[in-house]
C-alpha positions in Angstrom: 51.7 14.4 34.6 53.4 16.8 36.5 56.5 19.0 35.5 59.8 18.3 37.3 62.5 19.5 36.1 63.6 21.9 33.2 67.1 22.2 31.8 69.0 21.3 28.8 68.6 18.2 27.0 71.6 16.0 28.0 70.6 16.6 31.7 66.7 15.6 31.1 67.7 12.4 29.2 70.2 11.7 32.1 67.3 12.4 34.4 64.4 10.3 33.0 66.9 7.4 33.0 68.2 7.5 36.8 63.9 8.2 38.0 63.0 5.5 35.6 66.0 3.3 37.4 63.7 4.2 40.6 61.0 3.0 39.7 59.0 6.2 38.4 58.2 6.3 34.9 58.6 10.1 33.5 59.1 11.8 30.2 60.6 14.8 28.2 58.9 17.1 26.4 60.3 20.3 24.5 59.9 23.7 26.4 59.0 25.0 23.0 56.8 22.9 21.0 57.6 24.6 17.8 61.7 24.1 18.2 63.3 21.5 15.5 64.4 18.4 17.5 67.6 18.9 15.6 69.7 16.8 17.9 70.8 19.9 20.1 72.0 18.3 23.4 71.5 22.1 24.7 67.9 22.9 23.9 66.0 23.2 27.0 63.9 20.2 27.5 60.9 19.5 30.3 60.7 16.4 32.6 57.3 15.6 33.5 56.4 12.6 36.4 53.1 11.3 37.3 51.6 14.0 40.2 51.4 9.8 42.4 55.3 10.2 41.9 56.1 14.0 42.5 57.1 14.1 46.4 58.5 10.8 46.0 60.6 12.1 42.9 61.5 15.2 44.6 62.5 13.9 48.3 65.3 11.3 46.0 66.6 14.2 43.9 66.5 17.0 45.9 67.0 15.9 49.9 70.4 15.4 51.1 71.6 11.8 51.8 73.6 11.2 54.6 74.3 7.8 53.7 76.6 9.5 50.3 79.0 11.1 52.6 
């Protein structure tokens, strides 16, 4: 697994869901291993995506899309 993305925890969650919807499984993890998961939609939170998936990941998150406009 390769990291991602890092930010807070409602955006991660919202992440995994729309690359999942893609067809590329990935996962969070805590930046801080040590933090209570105490439900904290702020606590900053790491997406990890198989390293297979990482260009694919980033060209559908990152690149413009014409097509959107």
């Amino acid at each position: 697994m390769r990291p991602f993305f890092t930010g807070e925890a409602i955006k991660t969650e919202l992440l995994v869901v729309w690359l999942e919807k893609h067809g590329i499984p990935a996962v969070e993890e805590p930046v801080d291993p040590e933090a209570d998961d105490d439900g904290d939609l702020s606590r900053p939170m790491r997406v990890l995506v198989a390293a297979a998936e990482f260009e694919r990941a980033q060209r559908l998150f990152f690149e413009e899309r014409e097509d959107e406009l």
